[in-house]
N, C-alpha and C positions, 0 to 999 in steps of 0.2 A: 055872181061870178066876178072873178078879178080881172083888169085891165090888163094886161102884159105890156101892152107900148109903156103905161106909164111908169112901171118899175125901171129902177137904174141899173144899170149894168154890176156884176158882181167890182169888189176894188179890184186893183191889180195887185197881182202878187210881184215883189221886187228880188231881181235875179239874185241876188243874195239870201234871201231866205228862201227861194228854192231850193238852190245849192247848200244850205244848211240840213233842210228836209230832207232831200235824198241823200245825204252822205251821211246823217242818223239812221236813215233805212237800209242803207248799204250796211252800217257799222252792226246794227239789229240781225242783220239778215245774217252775216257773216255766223256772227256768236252763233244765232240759233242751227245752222246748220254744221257748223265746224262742229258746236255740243251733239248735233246729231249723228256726225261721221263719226266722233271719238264712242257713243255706245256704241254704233253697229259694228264700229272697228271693237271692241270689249266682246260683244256679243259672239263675233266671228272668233276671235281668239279663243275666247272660253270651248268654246264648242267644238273647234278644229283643228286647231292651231295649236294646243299644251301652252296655253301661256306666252307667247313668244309676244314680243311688243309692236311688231313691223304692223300686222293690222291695225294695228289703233293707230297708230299714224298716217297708216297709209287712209282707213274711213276719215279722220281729218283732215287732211290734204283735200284728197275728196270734195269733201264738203264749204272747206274754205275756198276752194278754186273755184267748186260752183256759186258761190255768194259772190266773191271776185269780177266771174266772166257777165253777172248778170248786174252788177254795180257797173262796170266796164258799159257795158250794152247801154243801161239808165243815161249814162252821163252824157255819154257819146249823142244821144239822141236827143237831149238837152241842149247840149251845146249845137247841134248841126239845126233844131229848127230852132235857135235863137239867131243864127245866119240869116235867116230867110227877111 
């Protein structure tokens, strides 16, 4: 078996490559779900809509607010326990 006391501590991570990591994942997240809103918005239009362009923008919207509201949430919560 392995000792655990004698391992060192993981390094630390420095608050700037943090904040580089999550605002890569913010920028990832955004793409992937903004591309997601613009098919469902394609999908919705084709189906129901004859073509009309306002769904596809509006599944966009959608989808970039939710990457937005949930990069918003990461940071905020970043920044409030680097306070502590």
């Amino acid at each position: 078996m392995v000792d655990k006391s004698s391992s060192s501590p993981p390094p630390a991570v420095a608050p700037e490559d943090r904040l580089k990591e999550n605002i890569n994942r913010c920028l990832s997240n955004a793409l992937v779900k903004g591309f997601g809103g613009l098919v469902i918005g394609s999908v919705v239009t084709l189906l129901f809509f004859r073509r009309r362009i306002w769904p596809v923008w509006l599944g966009t919207g959608f989808g970039v607010g939710m990457a937005y509201r949930g990069c918003e949430k990461e940071l905020n919560e970043i920044n409030f326990n680097s306070r502590k």
